[in-house]
N, C-alpha and C positions, 0 to 999 in steps of 0.2 A: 504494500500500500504506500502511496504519495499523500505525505504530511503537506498540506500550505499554509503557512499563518500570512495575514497579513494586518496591517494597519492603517485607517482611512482615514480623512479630516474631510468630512462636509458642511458646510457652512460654521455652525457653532457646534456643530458636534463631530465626537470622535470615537469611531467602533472598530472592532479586533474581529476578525471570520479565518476563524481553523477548516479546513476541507481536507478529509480524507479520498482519497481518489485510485478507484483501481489500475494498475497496472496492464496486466493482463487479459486477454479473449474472456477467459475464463472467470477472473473473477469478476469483470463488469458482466456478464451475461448472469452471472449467479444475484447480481444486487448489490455487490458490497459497498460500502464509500459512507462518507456522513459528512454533515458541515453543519457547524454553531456560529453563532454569532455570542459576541459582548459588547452589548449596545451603550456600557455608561459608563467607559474606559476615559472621560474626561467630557467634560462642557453637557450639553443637554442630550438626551437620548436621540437618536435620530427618527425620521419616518419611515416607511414602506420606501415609497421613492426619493430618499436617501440614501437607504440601499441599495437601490436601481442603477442608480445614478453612479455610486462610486463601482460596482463591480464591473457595468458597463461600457465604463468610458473608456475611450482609448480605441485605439485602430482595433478593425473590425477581425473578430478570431481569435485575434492576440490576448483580448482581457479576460478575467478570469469571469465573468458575468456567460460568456462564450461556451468557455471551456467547460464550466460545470453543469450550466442548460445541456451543452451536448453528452455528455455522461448520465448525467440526471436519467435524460428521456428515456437511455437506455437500460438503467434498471428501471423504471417505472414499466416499460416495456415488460420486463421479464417478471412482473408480478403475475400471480396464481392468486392469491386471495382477493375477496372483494371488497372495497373499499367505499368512502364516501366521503364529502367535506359538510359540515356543519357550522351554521355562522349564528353567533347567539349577539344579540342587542343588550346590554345590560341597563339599567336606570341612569345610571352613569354615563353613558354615552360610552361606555365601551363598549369597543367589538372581538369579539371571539372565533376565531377561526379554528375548527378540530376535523384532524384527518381519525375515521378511523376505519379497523378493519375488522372482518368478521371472522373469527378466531374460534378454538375451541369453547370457551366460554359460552360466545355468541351462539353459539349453536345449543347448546347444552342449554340454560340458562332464560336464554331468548333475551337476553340484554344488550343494550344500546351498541356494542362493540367496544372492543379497546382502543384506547384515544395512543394513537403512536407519531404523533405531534401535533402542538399547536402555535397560534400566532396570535396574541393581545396585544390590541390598537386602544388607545387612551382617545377620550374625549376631543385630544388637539392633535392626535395622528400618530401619538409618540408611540414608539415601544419599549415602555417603560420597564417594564418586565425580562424584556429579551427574549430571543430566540434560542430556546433550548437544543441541543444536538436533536437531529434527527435522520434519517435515511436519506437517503439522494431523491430514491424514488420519492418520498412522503415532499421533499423539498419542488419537486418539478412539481406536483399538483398543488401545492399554494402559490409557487410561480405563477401557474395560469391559472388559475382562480381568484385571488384575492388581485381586487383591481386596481390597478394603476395609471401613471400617466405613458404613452405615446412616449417613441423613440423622438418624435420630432419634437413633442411637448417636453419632454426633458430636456436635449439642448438647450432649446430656448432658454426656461427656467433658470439654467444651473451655466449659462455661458458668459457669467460677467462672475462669478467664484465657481470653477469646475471644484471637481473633485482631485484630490487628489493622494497620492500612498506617503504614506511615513515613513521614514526610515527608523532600524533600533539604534537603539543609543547605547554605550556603554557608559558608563559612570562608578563612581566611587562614592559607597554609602557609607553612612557612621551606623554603627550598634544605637539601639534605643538607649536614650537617657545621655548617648556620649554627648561631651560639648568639646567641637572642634575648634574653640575658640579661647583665646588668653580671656581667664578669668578678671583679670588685671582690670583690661580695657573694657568693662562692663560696671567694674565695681570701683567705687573709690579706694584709694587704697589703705585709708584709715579704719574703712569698713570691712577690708580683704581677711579672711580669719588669717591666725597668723602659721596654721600648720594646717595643710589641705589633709583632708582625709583619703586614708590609700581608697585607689582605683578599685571598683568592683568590675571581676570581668563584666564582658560583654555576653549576655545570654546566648546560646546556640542555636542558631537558624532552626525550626522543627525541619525536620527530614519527613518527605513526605509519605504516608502512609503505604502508594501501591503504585501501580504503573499501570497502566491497559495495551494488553497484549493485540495491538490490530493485525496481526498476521492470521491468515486463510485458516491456517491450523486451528484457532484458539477462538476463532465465532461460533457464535452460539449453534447448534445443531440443529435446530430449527429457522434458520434463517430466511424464510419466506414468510413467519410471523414474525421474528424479533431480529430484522436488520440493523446493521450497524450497530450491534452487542457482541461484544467480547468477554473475555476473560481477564481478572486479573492478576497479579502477582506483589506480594507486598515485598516491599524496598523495609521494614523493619518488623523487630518481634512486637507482636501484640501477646505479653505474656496472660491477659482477662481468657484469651479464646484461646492459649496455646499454640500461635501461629508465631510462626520464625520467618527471618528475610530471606525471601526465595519460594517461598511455599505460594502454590499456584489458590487463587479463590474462585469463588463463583465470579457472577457474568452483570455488569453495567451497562448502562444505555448508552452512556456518555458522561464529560466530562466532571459531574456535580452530581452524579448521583451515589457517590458514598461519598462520604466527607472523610477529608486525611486530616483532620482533629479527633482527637476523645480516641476510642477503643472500637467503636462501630464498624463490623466487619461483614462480608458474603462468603461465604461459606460452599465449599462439595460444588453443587449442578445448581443453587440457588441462583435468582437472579432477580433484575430490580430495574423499572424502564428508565428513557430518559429523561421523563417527566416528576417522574418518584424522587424522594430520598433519603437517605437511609444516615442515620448519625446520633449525636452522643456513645451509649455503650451498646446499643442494639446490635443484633446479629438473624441474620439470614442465614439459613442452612439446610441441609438434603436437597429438595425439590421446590423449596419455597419460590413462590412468586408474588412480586409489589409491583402492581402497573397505576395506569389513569393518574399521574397524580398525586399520589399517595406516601403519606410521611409517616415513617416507623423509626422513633426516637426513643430518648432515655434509658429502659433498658428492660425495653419488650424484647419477645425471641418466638421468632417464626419457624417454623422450621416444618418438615416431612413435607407433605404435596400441601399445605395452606396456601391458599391465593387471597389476599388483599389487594381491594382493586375501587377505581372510582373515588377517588380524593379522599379514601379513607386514612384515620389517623391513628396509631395503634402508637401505644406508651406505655408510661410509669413500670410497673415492675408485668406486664401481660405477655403469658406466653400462648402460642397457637402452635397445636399438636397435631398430628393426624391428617387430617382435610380438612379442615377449617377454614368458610369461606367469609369474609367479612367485604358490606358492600356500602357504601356512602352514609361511614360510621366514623364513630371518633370517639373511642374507648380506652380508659386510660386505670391505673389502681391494682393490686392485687389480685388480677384474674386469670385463669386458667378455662381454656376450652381446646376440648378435643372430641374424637372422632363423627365428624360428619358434622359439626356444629355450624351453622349460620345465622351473622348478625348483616342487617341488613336498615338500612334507615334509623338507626338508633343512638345515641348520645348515652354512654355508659361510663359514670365515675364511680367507682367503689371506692368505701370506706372502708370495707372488712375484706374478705375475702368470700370472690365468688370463683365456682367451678361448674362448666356446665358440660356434659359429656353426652353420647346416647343418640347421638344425632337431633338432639337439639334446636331449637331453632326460636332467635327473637326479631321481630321486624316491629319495627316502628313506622308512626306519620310522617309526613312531610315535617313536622314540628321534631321530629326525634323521640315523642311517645310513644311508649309500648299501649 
């Protein structure tokens, strides 16, 4: 795979777009590739056609606006599942855009689909939120769907400030707290204490949690529902889950969905989309899956075939055993549930301690009432 980072300044804003890019016949016919954006890298977030504007500009073929439309099409091409785009209006004036696809769940279930990316437009255009990692494919059908300005409407627009790429910088940092400067020439010197107190080192950079493995080998084995997922491998020990640097983990969507703070780990064939995320002490393991959305923090533990899905929120000390399906919930306290259990619409904080096992099953209102 082809890593690109690049750097853009359009008008007052300035955004960062990673694109992975297959190589080979083989792996672009299979889908592989992915591309994020980081929309609030300095100044105001940018637009849609901010976007537009900074990937496409430039002789025609040659810009990367070009190069990844042409890629894109062609795994969108090579999709087998079926798909759909969804645009929600909010009171806000925000706009929603959600690719999704119809998945084992979807069938089983008969639920909405899984969302395998989305695009949030703000009141004033922005994208305030950002552009989460997603597929190539899932990226060319909000390319042509979500609507923008004309090739010739953008020149105009954008031809008295084009767009244009940054350069990286090198530079020389100080340590937190250092002062690179004569205490002297800041302080009177009647006021200067008269024996400076010894230097405390400078704390240790953290070393980052894991690395993601984008090579052909280490994508997810279902890769015609979960593109652009990999596997990863941690860069240090997480002595909470017994894991050492080197040891291979389960499987992420992209680039933020496990956090390289705290202890929170994927585990075995587990896995967690690009939209999810998984952090503090929590842990993913066996066959677990966190898709739509969905945040599994502090120091819940998912694990065997459990699927949490649909912006659900799983916390405090809860673990999911067995198959245990939880679906646009946010349940958090001392709970344990296993085999076959489903929560499903419901707002669950315990204070004592619950267990519910047996194939179980709590649904709430739209209000999160049982």
């Amino acid at each position: 795979m082809e890593t690109i980072k690049k750097l853009y300044q359009v008008r007052g804003s300035g955004f960062g777009v990673v694109v992975s890019l297959p190589e080979t016949d083989e792996e672009k016919q299979a889908g592989y590739g992915s591309v994020s954006f980081d929309t609030q890298v300095w100044g105001q977030a940018p637009t849609w056609d901010d976007i537009h504007a900074a990937l496409y500009w430039g002789e025609d073929y040659k810009n990367l606006g070009e190069m990844l439309e042409t890629t894109a099409s062609i795994a969108h091409d090579a999709r087998t599942a079926p798909w759909r785009v969804e645009k929600h209006t909010e009171m806000s004036g925000r706009v929603d855009y959600l690719v999704r696809i119809r998945d084992e769940a979807t069938e089983k279930y008969d639920t909405a689909g899984k969302i395998t990316a989305s695009l949030h437009i703000s009141c004033a255009g922005k994208l305030n939120r950002g552009i989460p990692t997603m597929s190539l494919a899932d990226w060319y059908v909000l390319l042509k769907t979500v609507p923008s300005l004309s090739w010739k409407e953008t020149e105009e627009a954008y031809k008295n400030y084009p767009p244009k790429e940054l350069r990286t910088v090198s530079a020389e940092w100080h340590a937190p707290g250092a002062e690179p400067w004569e205490r002297d020439s800041i302080l009177p010197r009647e006021e200067a204490p008269e024996e400076e107190a010894p230097e405390e080192e400078a704390p240790e950079e953290e070393t980052p949690k894991y690395e993601i493995l984008r090579e052909p080998q280490y994508a997810h084995p279902d890769a015609e529902n979960r593109p652009g997922t990999y596997r990863i491998r941690a860069l240090r020990d997480i002595p909470r889950w017994g894991i050492k640097a080197g040891d291979l983990g389960g499987f992420v969507g992209g680039e933020f969905t496990l956090s390289h703070s705290g202890d929170a780990w994927i585990a075995d064939s587990a896995v967690a989309s690009a939209d999810s995320r998984v952090y503090g002490n929590a842990i993913l393991a066996e066959h677990a899956q966190v898709d739509g959305g969905s945040h599994i923090f502090e120091g819940a533990r998912i694990r065997d075939e459990s699927h949490v899905f649909s912006e659900s929120k799983v916390h405090g000390r809860t673990t999911l055993n067995d198959r245990v399906l939880v679906c646009h919930s946010d349940i958090a306290g001392k709970i344990s549930l296993r085999e076959h259990t489903r929560v499903e619409r419901l707002y669950l904080l315990a204070r004592g301690e619950i267990k519910l096992d047996g194939h179980s099953s709590l649904r709430g209102d739209r209000e999160g009432t049982i």
